[in-house]
C-alpha positions in Angstrom: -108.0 -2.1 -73.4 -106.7 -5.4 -74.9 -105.9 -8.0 -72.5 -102.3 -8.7 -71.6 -100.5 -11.8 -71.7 -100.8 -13.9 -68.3 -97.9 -15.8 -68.1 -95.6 -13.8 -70.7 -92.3 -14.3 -69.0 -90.3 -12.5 -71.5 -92.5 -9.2 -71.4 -92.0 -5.8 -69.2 -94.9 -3.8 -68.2 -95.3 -0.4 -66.9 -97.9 1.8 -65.6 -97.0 5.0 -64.3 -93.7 5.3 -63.0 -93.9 1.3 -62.3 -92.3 -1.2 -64.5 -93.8 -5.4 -63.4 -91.3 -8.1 -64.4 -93.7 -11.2 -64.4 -91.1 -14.1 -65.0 -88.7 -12.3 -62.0 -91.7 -12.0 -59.8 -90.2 -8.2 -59.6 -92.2 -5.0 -59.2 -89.8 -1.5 -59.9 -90.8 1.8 -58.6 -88.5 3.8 -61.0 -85.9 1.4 -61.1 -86.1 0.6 -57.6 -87.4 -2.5 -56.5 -90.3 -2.6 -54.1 -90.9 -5.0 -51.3 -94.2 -7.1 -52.0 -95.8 -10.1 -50.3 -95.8 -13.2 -52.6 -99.8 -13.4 -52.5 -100.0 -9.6 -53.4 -97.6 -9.7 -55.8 -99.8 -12.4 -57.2 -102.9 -10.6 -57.1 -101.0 -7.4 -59.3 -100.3 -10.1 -61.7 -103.9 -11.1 -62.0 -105.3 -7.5 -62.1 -102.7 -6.1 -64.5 -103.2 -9.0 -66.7 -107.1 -8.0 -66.9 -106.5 -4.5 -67.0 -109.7 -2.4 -68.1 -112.2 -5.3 -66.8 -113.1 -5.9 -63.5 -112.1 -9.2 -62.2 -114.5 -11.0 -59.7 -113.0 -11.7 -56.3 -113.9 -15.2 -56.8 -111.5 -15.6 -59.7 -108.6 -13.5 -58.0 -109.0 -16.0 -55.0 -109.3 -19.3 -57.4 -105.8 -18.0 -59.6 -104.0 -16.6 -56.2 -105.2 -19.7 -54.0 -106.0 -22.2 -56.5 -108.0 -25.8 -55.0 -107.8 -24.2 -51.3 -110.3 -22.8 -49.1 -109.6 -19.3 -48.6 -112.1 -16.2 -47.0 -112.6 -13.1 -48.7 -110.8 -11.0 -45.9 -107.3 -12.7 -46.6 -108.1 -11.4 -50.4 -108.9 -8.1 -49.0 -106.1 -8.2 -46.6 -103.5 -8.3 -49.3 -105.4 -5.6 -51.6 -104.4 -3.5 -48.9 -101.0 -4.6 -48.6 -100.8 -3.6 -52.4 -102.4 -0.8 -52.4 -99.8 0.4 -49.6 -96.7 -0.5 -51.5 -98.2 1.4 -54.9 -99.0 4.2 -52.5 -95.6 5.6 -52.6 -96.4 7.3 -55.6 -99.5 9.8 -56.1 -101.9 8.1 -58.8 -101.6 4.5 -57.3 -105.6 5.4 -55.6 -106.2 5.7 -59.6 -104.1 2.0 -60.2 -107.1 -0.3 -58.5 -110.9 -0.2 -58.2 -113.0 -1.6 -56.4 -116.6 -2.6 -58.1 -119.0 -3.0 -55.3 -120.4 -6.5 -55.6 -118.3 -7.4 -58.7 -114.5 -7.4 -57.5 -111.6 -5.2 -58.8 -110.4 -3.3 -61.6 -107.0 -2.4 -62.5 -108.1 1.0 -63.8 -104.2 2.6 -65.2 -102.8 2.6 -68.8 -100.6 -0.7 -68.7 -97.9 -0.4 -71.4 -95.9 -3.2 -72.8 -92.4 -1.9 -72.9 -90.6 -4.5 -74.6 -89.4 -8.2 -74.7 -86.5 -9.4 -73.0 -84.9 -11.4 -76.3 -85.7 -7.7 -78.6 -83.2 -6.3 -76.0 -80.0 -8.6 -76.3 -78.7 -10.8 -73.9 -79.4 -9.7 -69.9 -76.7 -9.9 -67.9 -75.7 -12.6 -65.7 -76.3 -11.0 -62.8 -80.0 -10.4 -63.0 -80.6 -13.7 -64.2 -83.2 -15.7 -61.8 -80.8 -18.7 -60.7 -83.5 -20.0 -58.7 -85.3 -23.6 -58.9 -88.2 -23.7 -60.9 -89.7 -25.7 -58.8 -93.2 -24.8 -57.3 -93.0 -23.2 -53.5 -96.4 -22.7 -53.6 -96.9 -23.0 -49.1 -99.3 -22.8 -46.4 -99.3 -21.0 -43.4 -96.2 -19.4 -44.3 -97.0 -15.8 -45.3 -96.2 -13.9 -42.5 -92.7 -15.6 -41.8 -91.7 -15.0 -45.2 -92.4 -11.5 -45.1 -90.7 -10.6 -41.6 -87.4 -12.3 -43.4 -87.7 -11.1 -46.3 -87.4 -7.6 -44.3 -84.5 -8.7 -42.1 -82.6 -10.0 -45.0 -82.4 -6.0 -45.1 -80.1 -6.0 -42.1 -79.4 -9.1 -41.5 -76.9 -10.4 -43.3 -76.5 -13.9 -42.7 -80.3 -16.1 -41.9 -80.3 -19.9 -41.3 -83.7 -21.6 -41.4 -83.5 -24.3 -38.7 -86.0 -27.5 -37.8 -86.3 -31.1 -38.6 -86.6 -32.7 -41.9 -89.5 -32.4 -44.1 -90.6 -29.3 -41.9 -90.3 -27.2 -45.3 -87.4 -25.2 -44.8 -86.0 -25.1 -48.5 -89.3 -24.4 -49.4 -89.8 -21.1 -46.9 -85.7 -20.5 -48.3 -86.9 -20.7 -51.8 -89.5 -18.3 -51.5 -88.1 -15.8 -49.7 -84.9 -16.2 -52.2 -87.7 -15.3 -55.0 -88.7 -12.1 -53.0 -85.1 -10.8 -53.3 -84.6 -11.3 -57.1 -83.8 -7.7 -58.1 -82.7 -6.3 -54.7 -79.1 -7.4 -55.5 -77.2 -6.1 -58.2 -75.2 -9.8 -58.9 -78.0 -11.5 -58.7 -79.3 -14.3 -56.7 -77.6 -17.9 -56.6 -78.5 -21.3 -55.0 -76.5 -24.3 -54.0 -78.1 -27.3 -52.9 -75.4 -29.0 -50.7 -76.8 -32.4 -50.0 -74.8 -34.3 -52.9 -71.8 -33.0 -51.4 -69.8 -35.6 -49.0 -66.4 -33.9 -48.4 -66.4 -30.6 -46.9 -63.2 -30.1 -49.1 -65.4 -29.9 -52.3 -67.7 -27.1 -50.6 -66.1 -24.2 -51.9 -65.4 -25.0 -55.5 -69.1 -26.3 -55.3 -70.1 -22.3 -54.5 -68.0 -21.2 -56.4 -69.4 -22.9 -59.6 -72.8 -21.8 -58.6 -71.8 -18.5 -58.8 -70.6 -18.5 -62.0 -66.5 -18.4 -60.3 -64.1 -20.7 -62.4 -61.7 -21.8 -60.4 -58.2 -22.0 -62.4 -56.1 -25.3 -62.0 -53.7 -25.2 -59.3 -55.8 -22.8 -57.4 -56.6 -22.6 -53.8 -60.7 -23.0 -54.6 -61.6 -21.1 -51.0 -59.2 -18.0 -51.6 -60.3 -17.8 -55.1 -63.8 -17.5 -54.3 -63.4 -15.5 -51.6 -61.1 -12.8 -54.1 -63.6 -13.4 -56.4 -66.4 -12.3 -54.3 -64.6 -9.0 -52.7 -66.5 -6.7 -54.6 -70.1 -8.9 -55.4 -73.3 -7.8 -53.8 -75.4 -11.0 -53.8 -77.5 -13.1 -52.1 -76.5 -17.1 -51.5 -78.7 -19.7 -50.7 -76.7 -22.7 -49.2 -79.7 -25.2 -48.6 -78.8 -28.6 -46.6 -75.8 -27.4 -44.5 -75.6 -30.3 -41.8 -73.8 -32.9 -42.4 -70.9 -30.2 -43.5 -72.0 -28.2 -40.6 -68.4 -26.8 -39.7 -67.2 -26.5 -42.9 -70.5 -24.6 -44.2 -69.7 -22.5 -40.8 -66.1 -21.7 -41.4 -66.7 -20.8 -45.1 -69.5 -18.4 -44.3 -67.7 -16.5 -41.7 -65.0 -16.0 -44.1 -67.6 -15.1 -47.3 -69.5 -12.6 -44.9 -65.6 -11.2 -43.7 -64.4 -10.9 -47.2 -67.6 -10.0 -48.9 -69.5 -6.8 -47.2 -72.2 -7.3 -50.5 -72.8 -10.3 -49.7 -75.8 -11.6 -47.8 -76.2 -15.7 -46.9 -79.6 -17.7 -46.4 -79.2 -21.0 -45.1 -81.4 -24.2 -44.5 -80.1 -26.5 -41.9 -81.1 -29.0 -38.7 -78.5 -27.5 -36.9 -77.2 -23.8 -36.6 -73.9 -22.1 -38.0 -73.3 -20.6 -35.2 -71.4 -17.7 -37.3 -71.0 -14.6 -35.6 -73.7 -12.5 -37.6 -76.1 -15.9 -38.1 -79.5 -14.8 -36.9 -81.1 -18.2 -36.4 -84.9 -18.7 -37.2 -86.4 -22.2 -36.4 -89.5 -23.2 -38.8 -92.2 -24.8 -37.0 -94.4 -27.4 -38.7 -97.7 -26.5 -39.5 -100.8 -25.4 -37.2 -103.3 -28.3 -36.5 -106.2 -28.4 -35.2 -105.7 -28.9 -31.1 -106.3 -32.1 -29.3 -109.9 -32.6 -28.7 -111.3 -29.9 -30.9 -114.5 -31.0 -32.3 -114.6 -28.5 -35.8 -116.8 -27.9 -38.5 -115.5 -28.4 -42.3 -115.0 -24.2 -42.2 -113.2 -24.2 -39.4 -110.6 -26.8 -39.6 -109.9 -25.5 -43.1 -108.8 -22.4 -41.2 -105.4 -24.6 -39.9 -102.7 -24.9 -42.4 -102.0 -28.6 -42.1 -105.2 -29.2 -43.0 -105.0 -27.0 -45.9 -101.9 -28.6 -46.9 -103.7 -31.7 -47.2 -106.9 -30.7 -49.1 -104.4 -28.8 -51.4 -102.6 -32.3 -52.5 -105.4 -34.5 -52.3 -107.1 -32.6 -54.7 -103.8 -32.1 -56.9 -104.2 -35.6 -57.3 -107.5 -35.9 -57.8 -109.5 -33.0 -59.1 -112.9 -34.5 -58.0 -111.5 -34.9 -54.3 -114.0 -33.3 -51.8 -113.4 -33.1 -48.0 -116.9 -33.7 -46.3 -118.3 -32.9 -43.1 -118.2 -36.1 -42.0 -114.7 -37.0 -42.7 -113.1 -33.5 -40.9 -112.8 -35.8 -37.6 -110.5 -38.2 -39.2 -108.8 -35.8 -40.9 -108.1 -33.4 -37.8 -106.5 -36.6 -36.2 -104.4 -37.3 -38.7 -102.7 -33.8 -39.3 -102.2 -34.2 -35.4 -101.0 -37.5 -35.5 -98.3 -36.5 -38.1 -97.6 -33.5 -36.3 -98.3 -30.7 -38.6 -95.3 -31.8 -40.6 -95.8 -31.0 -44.3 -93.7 -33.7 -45.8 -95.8 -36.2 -43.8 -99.1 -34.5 -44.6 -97.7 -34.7 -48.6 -97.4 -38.2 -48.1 -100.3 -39.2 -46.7 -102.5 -37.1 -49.2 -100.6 -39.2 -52.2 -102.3 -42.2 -50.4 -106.1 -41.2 -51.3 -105.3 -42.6 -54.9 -105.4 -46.3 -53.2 -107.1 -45.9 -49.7 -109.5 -44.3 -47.5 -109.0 -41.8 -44.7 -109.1 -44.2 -42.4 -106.7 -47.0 -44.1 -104.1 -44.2 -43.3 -105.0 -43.3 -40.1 -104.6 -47.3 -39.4 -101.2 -47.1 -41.1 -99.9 -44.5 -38.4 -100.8 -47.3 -35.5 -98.1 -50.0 -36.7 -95.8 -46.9 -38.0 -95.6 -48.3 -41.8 -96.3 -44.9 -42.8 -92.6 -43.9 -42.2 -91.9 -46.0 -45.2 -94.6 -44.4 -47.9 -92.6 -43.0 -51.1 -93.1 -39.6 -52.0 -92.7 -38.0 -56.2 -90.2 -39.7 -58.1 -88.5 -36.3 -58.4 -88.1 -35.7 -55.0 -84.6 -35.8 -53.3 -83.8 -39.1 -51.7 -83.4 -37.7 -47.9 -87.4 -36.7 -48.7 -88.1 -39.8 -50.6 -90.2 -41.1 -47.3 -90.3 -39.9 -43.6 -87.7 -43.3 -42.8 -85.1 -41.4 -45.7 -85.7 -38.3 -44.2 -84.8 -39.3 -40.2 -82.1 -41.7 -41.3 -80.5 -38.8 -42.8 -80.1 -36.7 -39.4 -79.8 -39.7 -37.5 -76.7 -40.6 -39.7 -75.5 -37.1 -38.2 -75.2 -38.7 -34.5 -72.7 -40.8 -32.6 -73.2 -43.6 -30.8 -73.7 -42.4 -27.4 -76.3 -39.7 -29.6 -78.4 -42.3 -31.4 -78.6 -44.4 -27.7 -79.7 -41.4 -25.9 -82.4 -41.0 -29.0 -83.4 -44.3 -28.5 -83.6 -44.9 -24.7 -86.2 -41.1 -24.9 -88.1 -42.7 -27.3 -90.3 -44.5 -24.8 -91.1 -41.0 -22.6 -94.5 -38.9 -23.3 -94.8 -36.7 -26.0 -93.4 -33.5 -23.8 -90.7 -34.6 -21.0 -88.8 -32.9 -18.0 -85.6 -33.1 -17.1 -86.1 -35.5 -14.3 -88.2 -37.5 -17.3 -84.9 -37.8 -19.1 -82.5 -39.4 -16.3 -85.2 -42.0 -15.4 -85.5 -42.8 -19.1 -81.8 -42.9 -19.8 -80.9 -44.3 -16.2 -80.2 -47.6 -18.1 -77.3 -46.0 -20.0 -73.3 -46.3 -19.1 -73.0 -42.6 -19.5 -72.0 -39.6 -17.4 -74.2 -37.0 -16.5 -72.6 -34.8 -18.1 -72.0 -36.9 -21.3 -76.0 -37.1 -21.1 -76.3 -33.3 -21.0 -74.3 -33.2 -24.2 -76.4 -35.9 -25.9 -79.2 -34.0 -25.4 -78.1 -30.7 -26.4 -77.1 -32.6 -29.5 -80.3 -33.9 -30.2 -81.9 -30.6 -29.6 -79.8 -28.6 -32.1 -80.7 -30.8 -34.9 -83.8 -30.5 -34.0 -84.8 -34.2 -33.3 -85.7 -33.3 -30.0 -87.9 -29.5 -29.3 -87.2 -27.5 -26.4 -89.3 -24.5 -25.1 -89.9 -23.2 -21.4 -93.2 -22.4 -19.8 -92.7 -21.0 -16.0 -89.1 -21.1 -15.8 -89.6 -25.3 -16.5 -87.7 -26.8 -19.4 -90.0 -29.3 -21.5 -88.9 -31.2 -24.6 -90.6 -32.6 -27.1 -90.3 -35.7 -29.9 -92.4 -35.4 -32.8 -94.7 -39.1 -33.3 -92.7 -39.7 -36.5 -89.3 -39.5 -34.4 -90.8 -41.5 -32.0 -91.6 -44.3 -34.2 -88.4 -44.5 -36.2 -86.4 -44.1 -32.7 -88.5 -47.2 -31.4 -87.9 -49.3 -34.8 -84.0 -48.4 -34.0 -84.2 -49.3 -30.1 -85.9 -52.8 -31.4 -82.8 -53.1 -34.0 -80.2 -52.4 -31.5 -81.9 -55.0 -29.4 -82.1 -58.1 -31.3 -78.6 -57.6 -33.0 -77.3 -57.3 -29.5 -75.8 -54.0 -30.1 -76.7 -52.8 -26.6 -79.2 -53.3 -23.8 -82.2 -50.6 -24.0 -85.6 -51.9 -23.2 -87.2 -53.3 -26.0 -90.4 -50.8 -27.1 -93.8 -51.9 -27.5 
């Protein structure tokens, strides 16, 4: 059998009663679309495109997981996960082979049906509307599939957590997984250019392909307009138009019964049907953990970072001796991903340990990311200015005046450390809930015992701010060593 165009984005294929729409990332079952894990769906992509030959697992692994360290159980793991989705249909044990000691075969007649531009124009609505940006992520999988499957039900997700954490990212690709399951189509509106909530809904509107006449309420318009639609909206960056972004959902969702919303923001909506899902950063090796190169390539974080060093330099290998430095430093930057990026781009002029030095005076807040990156993820600095804009006063003192406590704090922690402040208690209880829901500040519970927690990047930009307000005189905390 002849092979079949990899990356043909314009081509339909079918085998059986299944029809695979590479450029949509969509797999049909009779029209229908199935449910797939991105790395599976990846791996059907790899086999179909070989079909008739058997394809090594070392090949499926270095297309699927290119420049990352990955065992041959995860590859066997998602052959199963395939195998399960094709299995709702009789011949899929005839779809996939497996050679012993070669790899896999995609064994089924694979027919190219047509090409998109022999079959007119498609409509709008099953148009990808999607970045085309790469969401290629680590440590990510199994959060994406468990939304993925309550975007079923649920019908308005927000991603929560603090910047450069990867929420678009994690938004983006579950987005991808749902191009196909709506008949209008998927749409996506970054909302971080906007600065008046008033522009909001003509903004949506335009995204979804609304015009708004002259003259026009924008918000009823949209919200006549999108009675009858049954689509999925990405809002990404909804805090600083936090209430607005709230008020306008709650009325989409109420006028719209189609219509499912995915958001990305440091704070919640707080709609009535939000179901809220905070995005951690990445796993990192624990404190103290002495780990051989096999091992720590096990965490994400330090995937993350092998992954961009060597996307920057192809000859970039990560030795045996240099895992201890680089275990430190995904701790020391928290398992953040935007952090981890950043530091990776600094291999092209320094050593492992040059950064690791630039963490101890905090310069490392300032390092530039990609010229095409948004501004708010330009640098870790852009990134906490831009929630710290958010705050009040009272907000950014109470930031400030915590920045000095140990990496998880009590209760009892936070008066001593805020004792300094002319503020009431319960004025204090408010910061903090503040700083908590835009998630500058992490909460969790172990024994019935509150503990937060400030990420080492927060911590140093919170200290820079403290020493700011201290030698303009803007108020009386402490200066920070």
């Amino acid at each position: 059998m002849r092979d079949l165009e990899p990356t043909a984005g314009d081509t339909v294929l079918r085998f059986g009663r299944f029809e695979l729409h590479p450029q949509r990332r969509l797999l049909l079952d009779g029209g229908r679309p199935l449910t797939i894990g991105a790395r599976a769906l990846d791996i059907l992509l790899v086999l179909v495109e070989s079909a008739g030959k058997i394809v090594s697992k070392e090949a499926i692994i270095s297309r699927v997981w290119p420049k990352t360290f990955v065992e041959e159980i995860n590859l066997r793991v998602h052959i199963s996960a395939l195998r399960r989705v094709l299995g709702v249909c009789p011949q899929s044990r005839d779809y996939i082979t497996n050679v012993r000691q070669r790899g896999y075969s995609f064994v089924a007649h694979v027919e190219l049906v047509r090409r998109a531009d022999e079959q007119g124009t498609t409509p709008s609505g099953a148009l990808p509307t999607l970045p085309g940006r790469s969401v290629r992520i680590e440590g990510r999988d199994r959060l994406i599939e468990d939304l993925t499957r309550r975007l079923q039900t649920r019908r308005h997700i927000t991603l929560v957590g603090p910047g450069g954490v990867g929420k678009t990212t994690v938004a983006l690709r579950v987005a991808q997984q749902q191009l196909g399951h709506f008949a209008d189509g998927v749409r996506f509106a970054d909302l971080a250019a906007l600065s008046e909530p008033a522009e909001l809904a003509t903004t949506l509107a335009s995204e979804m392909g609304i015009a708004v006449p002259a003259g026009v309420d924008a918000q009823a318009h949209l919200l006549e307009a999108m009675a009858n639609r049954r689509m999925l909206v990405l809002m990404d960056n909804c805090e600083h138009l936090i209430d607005a972004c709230a008020a306008l959902s709650e009325a989409l969702l109420q006028a719209a019964p189609g219509l499912h919303i995915l958001a990305t923001s440091r704070e919640a909506l707080r709609t009535a049907e939000e179901y809220v899902q905070p995005l951690a950063p990445l796993e990192s090796p624990p404190l103290g953990s002495h780990l051989r190169l096999a091992a720590a390539l096990r965490y994400p974080a330090v995937k993350l970072f092998v992954r961009r060093a060597r996307a920057r330099q192809s000859d970039f290998r990560l030795l045996e001796s240099d895992v201890s430095r680089l275990v430190e430093l995904c701790r020391r930057l928290d398992g953040l991903p935007l952090a981890i990026e950043l530091a990776a781009a600094q291999l092209d002029a320094q050593s492992l340990e040059g950064i690791l030095a630039q963490l101890d005076n905090h310069s490392y807040l300032s390092l530039l990311g990609r010229r095409s990156t948004l501004a708010r993820h330009a640098s870790l600095l852009a990134s906490l200015q831009w929630s710290y804009d958010l705050l009040n006063e009272q907000e950014r003192r109470c930031l400030q005046g915590l920045a000095h406590c140990d990496a998880y704090f009590t209760v009892a922690d936070v008066r001593q450390a805020l004792a300094g402040l002319p503020i009431t208690d319960s004025a204090r209880c408010g910061s903090m809930t503040r700083l908590v829901s835009l998630s500058l500040i992490g909460l969790r519970r172990d024994a019935g015992v509150v503990y937060y927690h400030m990420l080492e990047c927060t911590r140093a930009f919170a200290r820079e701010k403290a020493r700011e307000a201290t030698r303009t005189g803007e108020w009386h905390i402490p200066a920070l060593g």
